[in-house]
C-alpha positions in Angstrom: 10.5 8.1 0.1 7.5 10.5 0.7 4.7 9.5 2.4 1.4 11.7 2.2 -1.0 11.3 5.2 -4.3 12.8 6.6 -6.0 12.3 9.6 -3.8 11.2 13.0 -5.0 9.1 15.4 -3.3 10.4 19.0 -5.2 7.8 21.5 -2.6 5.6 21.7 -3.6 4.6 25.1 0.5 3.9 26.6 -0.1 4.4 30.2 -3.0 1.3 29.7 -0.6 -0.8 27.5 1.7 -0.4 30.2 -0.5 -1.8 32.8 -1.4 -4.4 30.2 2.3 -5.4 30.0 3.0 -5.2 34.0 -0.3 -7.8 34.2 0.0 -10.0 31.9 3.6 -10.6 30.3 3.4 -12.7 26.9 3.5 -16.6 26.9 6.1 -18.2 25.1 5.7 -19.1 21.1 3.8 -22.3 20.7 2.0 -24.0 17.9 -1.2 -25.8 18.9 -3.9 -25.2 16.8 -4.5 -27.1 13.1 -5.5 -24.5 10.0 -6.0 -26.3 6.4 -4.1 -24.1 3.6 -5.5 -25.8 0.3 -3.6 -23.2 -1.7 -0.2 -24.5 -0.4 -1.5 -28.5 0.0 -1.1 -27.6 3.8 -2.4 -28.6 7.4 0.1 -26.8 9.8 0.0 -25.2 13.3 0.8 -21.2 12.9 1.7 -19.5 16.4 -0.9 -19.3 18.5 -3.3 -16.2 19.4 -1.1 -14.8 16.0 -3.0 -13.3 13.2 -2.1 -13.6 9.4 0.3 -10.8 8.3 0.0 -9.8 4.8 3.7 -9.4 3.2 4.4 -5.2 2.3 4.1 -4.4 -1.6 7.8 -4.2 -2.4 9.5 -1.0 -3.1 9.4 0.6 -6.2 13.0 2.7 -6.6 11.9 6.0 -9.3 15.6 7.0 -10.6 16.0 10.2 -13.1 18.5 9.3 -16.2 19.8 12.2 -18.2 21.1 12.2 -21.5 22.1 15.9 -23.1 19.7 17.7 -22.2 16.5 15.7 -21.4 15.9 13.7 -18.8 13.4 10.4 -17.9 12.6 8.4 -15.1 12.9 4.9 -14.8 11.3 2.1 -12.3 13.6 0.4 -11.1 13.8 -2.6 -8.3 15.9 -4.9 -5.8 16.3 -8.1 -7.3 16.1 -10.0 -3.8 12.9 -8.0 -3.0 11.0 -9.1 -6.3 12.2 -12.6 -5.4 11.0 -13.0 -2.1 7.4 -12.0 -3.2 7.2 -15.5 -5.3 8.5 -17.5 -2.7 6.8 -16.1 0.2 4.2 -18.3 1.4 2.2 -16.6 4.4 3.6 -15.3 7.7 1.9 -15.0 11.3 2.8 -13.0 14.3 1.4 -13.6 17.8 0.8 -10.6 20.4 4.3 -11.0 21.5 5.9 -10.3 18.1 7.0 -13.8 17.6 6.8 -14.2 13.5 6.4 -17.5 11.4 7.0 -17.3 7.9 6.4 -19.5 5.9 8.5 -20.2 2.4 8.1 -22.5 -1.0 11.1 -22.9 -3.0 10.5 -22.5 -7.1 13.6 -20.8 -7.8 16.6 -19.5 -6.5 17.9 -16.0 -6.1 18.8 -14.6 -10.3 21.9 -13.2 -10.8 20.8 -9.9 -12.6 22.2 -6.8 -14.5 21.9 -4.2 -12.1 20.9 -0.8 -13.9 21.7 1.7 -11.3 23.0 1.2 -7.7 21.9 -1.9 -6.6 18.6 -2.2 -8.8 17.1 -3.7 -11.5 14.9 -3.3 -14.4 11.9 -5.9 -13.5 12.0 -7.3 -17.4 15.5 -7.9 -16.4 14.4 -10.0 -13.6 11.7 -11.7 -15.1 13.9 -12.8 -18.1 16.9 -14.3 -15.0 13.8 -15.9 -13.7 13.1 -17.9 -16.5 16.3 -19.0 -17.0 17.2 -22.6 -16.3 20.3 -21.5 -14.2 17.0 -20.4 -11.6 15.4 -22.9 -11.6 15.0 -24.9 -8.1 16.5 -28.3 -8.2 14.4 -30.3 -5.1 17.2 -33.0 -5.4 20.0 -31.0 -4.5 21.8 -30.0 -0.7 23.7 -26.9 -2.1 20.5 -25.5 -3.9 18.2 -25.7 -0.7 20.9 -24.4 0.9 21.2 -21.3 -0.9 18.1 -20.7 -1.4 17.4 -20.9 2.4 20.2 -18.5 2.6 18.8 -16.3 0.7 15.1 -16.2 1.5 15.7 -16.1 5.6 18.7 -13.6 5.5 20.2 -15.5 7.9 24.1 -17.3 7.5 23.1 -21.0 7.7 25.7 -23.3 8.9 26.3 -26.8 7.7 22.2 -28.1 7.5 21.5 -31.0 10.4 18.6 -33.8 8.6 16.1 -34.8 11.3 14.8 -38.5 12.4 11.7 -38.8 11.1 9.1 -39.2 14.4 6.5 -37.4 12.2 4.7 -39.9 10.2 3.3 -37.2 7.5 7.0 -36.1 6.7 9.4 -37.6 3.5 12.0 -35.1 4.6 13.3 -32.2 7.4 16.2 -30.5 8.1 17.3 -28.3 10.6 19.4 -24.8 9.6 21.3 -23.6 12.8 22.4 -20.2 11.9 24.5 -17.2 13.3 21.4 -15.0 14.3 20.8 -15.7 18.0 17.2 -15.1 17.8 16.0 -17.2 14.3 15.7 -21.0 13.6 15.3 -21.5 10.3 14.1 -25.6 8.9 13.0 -26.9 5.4 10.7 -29.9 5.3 8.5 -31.8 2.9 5.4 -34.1 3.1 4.0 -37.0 2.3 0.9 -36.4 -0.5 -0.3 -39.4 -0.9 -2.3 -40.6 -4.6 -5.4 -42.3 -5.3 -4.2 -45.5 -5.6 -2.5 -45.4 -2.3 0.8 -44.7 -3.0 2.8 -41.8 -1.8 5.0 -39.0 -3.1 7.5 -36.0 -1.3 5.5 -32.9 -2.1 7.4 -29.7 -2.6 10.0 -28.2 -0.2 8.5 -25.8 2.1 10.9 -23.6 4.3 9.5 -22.4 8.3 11.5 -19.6 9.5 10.6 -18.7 13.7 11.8 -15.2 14.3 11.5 -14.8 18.6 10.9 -11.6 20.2 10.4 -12.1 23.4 12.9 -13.2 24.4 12.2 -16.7 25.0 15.0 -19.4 24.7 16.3 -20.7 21.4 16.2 -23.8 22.2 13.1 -24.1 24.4 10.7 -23.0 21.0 13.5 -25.4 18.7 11.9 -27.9 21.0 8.3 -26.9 20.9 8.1 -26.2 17.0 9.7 -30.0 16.3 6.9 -31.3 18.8 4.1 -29.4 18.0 4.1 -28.2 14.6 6.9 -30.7 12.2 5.0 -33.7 14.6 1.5 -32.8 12.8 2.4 -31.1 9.7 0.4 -32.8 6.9 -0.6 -32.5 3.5 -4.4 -31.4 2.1 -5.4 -31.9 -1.3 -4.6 -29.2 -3.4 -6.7 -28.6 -6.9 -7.6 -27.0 -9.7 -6.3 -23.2 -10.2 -4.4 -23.3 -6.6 -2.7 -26.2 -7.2 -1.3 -24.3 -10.6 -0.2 -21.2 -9.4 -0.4 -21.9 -5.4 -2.3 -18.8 -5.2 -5.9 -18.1 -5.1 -6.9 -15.5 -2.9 -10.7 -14.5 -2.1 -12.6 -12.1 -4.4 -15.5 -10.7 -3.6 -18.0 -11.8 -6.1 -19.8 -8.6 -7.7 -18.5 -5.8 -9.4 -20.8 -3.5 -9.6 -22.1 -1.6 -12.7 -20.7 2.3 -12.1 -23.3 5.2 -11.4 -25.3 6.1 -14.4 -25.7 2.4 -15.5 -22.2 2.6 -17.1 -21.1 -1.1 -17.4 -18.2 -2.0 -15.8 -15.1 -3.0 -18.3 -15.1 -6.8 -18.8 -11.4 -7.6 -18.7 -8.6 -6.7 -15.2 -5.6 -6.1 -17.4 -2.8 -8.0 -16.0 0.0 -6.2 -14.2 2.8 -7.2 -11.7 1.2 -5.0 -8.7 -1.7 -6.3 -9.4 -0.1 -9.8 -9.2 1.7 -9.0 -6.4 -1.3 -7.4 -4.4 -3.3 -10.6 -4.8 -0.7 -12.9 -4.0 0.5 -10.8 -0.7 -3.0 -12.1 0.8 -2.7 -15.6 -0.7 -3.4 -18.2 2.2 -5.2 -15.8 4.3 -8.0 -16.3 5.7 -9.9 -13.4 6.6 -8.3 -11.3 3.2 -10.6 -10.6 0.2 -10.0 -8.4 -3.0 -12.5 -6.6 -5.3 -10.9 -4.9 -8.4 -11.7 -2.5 -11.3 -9.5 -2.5 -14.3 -7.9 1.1 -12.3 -8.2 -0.5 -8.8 -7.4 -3.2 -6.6 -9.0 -3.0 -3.2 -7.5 -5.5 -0.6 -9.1 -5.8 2.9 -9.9 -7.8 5.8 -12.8 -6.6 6.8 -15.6 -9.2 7.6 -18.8 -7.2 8.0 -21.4 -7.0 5.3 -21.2 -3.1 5.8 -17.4 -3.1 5.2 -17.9 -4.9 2.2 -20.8 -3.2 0.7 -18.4 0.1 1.3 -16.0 -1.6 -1.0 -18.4 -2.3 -3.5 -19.2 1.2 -3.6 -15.7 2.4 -4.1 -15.5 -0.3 -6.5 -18.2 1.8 -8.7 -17.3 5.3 -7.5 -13.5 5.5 -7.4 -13.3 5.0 -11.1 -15.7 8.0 -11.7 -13.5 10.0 -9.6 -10.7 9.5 -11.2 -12.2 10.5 -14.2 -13.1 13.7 -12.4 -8.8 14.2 -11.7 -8.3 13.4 -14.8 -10.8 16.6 -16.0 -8.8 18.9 -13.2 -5.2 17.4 -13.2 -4.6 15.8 -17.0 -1.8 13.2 -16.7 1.4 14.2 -18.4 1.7 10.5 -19.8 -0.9 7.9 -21.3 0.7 5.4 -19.4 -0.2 4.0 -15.7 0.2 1.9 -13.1 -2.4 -0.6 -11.0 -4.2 1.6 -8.0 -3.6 -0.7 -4.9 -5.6 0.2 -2.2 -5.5 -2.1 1.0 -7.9 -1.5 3.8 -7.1 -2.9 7.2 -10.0 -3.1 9.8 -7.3 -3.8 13.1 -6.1 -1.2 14.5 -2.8 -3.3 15.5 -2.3 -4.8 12.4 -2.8 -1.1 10.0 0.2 -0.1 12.7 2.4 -3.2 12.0 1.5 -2.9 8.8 2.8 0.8 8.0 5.7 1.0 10.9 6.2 2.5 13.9 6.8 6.1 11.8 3.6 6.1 10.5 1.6 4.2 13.3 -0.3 8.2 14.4 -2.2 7.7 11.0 -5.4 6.3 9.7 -4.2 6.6 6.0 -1.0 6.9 4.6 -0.2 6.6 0.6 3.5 5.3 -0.1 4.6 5.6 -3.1 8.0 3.5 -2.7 5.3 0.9 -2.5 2.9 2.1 -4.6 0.2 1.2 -2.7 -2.3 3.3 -0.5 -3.0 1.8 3.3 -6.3 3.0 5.5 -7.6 2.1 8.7 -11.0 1.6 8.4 -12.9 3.7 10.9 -16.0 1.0 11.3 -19.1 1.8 10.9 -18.1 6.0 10.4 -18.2 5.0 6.6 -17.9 8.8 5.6 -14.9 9.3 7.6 -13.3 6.4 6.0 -14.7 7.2 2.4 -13.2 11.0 3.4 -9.7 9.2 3.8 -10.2 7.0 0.7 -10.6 9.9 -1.4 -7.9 12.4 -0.3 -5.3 9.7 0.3 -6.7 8.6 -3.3 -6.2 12.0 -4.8 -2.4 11.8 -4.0 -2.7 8.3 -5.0 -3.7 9.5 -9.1 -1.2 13.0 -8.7 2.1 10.4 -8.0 0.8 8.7 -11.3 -0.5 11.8 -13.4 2.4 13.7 -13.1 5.0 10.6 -13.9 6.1 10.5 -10.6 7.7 14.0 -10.6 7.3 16.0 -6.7 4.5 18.1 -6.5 4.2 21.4 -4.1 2.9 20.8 -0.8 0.4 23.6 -1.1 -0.7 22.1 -4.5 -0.8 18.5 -3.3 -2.5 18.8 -0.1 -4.4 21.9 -0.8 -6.3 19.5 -4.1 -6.4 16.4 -2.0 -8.5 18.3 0.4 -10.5 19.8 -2.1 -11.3 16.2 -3.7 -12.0 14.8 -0.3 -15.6 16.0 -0.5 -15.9 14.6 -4.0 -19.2 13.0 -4.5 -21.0 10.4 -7.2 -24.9 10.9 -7.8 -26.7 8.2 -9.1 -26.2 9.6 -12.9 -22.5 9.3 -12.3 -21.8 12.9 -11.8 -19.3 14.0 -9.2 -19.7 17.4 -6.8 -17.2 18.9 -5.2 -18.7 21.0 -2.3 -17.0 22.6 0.5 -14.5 20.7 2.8 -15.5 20.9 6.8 -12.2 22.8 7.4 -14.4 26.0 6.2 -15.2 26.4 10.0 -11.8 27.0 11.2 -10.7 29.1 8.0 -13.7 31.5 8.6 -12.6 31.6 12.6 -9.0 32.2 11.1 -9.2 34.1 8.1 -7.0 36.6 8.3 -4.2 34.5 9.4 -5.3 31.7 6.7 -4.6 34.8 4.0 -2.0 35.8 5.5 -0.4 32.6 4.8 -1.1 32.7 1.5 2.9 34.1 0.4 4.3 31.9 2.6 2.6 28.3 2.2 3.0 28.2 -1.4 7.1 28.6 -0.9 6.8 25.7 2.2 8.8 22.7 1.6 7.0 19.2 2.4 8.7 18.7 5.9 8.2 22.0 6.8 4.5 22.0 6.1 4.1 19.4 8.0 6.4 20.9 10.7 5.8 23.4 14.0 2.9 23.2 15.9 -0.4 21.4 15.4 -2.2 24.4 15.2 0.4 25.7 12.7 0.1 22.3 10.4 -3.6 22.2 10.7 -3.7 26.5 9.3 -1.1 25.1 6.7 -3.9 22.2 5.5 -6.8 24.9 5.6 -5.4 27.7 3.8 -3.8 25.2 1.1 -7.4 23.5 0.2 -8.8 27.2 0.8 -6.7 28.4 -1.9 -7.2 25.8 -3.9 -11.1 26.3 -3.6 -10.9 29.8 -4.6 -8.8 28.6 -7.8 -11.1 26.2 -8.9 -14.6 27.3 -7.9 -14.3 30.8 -6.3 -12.5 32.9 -8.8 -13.8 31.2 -12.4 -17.4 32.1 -10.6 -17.0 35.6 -10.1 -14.8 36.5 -13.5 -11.6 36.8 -11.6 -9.5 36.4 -14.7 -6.0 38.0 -13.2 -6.1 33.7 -11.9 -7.2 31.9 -14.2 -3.8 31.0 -15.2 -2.2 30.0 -12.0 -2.6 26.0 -12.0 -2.6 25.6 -15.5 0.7 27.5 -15.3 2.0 25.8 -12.4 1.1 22.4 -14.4 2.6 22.7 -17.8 5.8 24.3 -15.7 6.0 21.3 -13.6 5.9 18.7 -16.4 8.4 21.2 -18.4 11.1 22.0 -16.0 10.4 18.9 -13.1 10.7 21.1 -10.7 7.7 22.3 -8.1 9.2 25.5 -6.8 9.9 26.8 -10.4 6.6 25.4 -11.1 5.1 27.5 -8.1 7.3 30.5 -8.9 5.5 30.4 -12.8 2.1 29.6 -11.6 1.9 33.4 -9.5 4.8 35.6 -11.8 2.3 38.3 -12.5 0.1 38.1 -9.4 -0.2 40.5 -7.0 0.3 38.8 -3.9 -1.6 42.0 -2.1 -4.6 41.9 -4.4 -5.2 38.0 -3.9 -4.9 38.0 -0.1 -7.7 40.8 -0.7 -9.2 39.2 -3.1 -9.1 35.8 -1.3 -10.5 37.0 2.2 -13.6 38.8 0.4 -14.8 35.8 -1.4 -14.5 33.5 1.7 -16.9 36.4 3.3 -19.4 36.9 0.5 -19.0 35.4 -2.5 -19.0 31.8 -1.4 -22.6 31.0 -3.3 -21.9 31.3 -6.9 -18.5 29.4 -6.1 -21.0 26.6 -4.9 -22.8 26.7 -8.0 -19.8 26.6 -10.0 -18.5 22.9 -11.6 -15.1 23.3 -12.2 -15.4 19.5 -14.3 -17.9 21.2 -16.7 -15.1 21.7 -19.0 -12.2 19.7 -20.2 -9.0 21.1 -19.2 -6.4 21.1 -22.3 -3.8 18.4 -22.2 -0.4 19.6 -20.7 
């Protein structure tokens, strides 16, 4: 998996957590406070001081079939993983760690062909979870049973029916199971009709997951008093009663820069299903889309939103700008998902402990770009947006095949400074790292030879001084390419990118791609060549639009 990330965020402040900690050690779960879910037909207690915790995009597995001589890739997906997503029915976690997560049994687990290792093709899975072997029966033991095997992970051992003390219940059962720190129950309600009779609603499974270390039995007891005791059904209507999903959307999308109109119709697609549905029965989530994008976020000020709008009418335009510099190798693409966090706490939780330094990570074994919004700094955040953006279309463009480092980083800084004037055209001026590449310019040339050959964990490895020269002189580089040497004639480079394109979609491979895009260069006469523009030729680059002409299709 290959995750591409920008800024870091060092102030992580351990010394003060510590002293936090030492002060103040966690309460123990508890489950005190009423919240109506009309989407699920729901009033139940989540942990307290917990926030809602949207469930991860799942993982998209890329795999490379050969037959002869050609080769394709293929999509492929773990069957358990698709499942869970339409069963999944909100989760919360508390300070401590403490999770509830919340289930609704449709269907059990499909027995599907698997395609390559463990994975599936997803029309595979969609046709085993339309079969009637799938289907959920609500009557039967063993189904609830497996299916509660399945969706908690856990080994469940023979199921233990509760007494009935809560007046709003039909039904609840207790799972003891092997893992010392889970309890695991299924329950359902009493929905009563019009006419004052009543009727069991669906099955809904609560699974507690304790980290800190509080006794297994002590929260057993508290979740049977506080939260089975009170659970309750809420009417549920219309679309949400249907499909038990109906997230927020924020009402306007806006008519794109140079009073383009907007396309009328979201084309369906199952990241776009899933996105939506991984912030059903939130409260504070909201999504705006575009027929490329879908923008997810939680943040609740009218700025933040009006900064979605605008990406709402701007990232589209964009694209069309990488699609003028980087032509996709195939027609076909997926769903942009773009998912904008405004805690601090919950972007970490959110991307995992390896990736908790960033501000803005895209993952493309999830297909989904992640960013931490930085408040009211809306540049910063629109500056993360668009370079984690531009790797974002690259995965896509170039069907998924690895790009160079130097090529990939060095454009995704270069479209970071992308902007959209009221007409809808998009200026690319130059990136704020041209301070330190004009304080380091000689080393940033000298570079040149040996940044293009870096593989991706050795660019980002050494020093941070040695990472942050491998950033500058990548989007340098890329700047004379694109603007610098097209503005003064320099026509011993005009080939290199389209070279190191149509190589890349040829051969699938970046270094041959890389070694293609400079056969012919002399190394020498660029570094020369290079180190004079950045001193005096920078103006007419400025002046130059490198979007003024269509590229030619690879």
């Amino acid at each position: 998996m290959t995750y591409h990330c920008f800024y870091r965020s060092w102030s992580l402040c351990l010394a003060a957590g510590l002293v936090g900690w030492a002060l103040s050690a966690p309460a123990a779960p508890s489950f005190r406070s009423d919240k109506n879910y009309p989407n699920l037909g729901l009033r139940i207690r989540v942990l307290g001081n917990s926030a809602p915790e949207p469930l991860a995009q799942y993982k998209t597995y890329t795999y490379t079939f050969t037959r002869g001589e050609e080769t394709s890739k293929r999509d492929l997906f773990d069957p358990r993983e698709l499942w869970y997503a339409t069963q999944h029915a909100g989760q919360w976690r508390d300070e401590a760690g403490n999770v509830l997560i919340l289930g609704k049994p449709t269907h059990l687990l499909p027995e599907v062909p698997v395609t390559a290792g463990e994975h599936v093709v997803r029309e595979d899975f969609d046709k085993a979870m339309a079969e009637p072997a799938a289907a959920f029966d609500p009557a039967s033991a063993e189904a609830l049973t497996a299916w509660v095997r399945a969706f908690s992970g856990c080994t469940p051992k023979a199921p233990e029916p509760l007494r009935l003390q809560a007046f709003n219940l039909t039904a609840a059962v207790f799972f003891p199971v092997e893992e010392s720190s889970t309890l695991v129950y299924a329950f359902r309600v009493k929905i009563r009709k019009p006419n004052g009779q009543t009727a069991p609603s669906d099955w809904f499974c609560a699974a507690i997951k304790i980290a800190d270390g509080t006794l297994k039995s002590k929260v057993r007891r508290d979740f049977e008093a506080q939260f089975l005791a009170n659970v309750a059904a809420v009417p549920q209507t219309g679309a949400a009663a249907a499909a038990g999903v109906q997230p927020k959307a924020l009402n306007a999308t806006p008519s794109a820069p140079g009073g383009k109109e907007p396309a009328a119709v979201i084309p369906d697609h199952p990241s776009r299903t899933a996105a939506r549905k991984s912030i059903a029965n939130m409260k504070d989530w909201w999504y705006a889309e575009t027929p490329e994008y879908i923008f997810l976020s939680d943040i609740r000020s009218n700025t933040g939103k009006a900064l979605v709008k605008e990406l709402q009418a701007t990232m589209p335009v964009l694209r069309g700008a990488f699609v003028k510099l980087i032509p996709p190798f195939e027609t076909a693409s997926d769903v942009s998902v773009v998912r904008i966090c405004e805690n601090e706490e919950a972007y970490k939780q959110y991307v995992g402990k390896s990736m908790e330094w960033s501000v803005g990570v895209w993952n493309p074994g999830r297909r989904e770009l992640v960013i931490l919004s930085q408040g009211k700094d809306k540049e910063k955040t629109l500056d993360i947006i668009r370079h984690e953006g531009f790797h974002q279309y690259l995965y896509y463009a170039c069907a998924m095949i690895e790009n160079a480092t130097w090529f990939n980083e060095g454009h995704a800084c270069f479209c970071e400074t992308a902007e959209v004037d009221s007409k809808g055209r998009v200026e690319i001026s130059e990136n704020r790292r041209v301070g330190h590449l004009l304080e380091d310019l000689e080393a940033a040339a000298r570079n040149i030879p040996k940044v293009i050959r870096l593989s991706h964990p050795a660019f980002y490895s050494g020093s941070e001084e040695q990472r942050s020269l491998n950033y500058t002189t990548s989007w340098a580089l890329v700047y004379f390419l694109r603007k610098g040497a097209p503005a003064e004639n320099k026509t011993a480079y005009a080939a290199v990118l389209d070279t190191y394109l149509k190589t890349l979609a040829a051969t699938k491979d970046a270094e041959a791609a890389t070694t293609a895009a400079f056969e012919g260069v002399n190394m020498t006469r660029l570094q020369a060549d290079f180190t004079d523009f950045w001193k005096k030729g920078r103006n007419a680059a400025r002046r130059y639009d490198p979007l003024a002409e269509k590229k030619p299709a690879n």
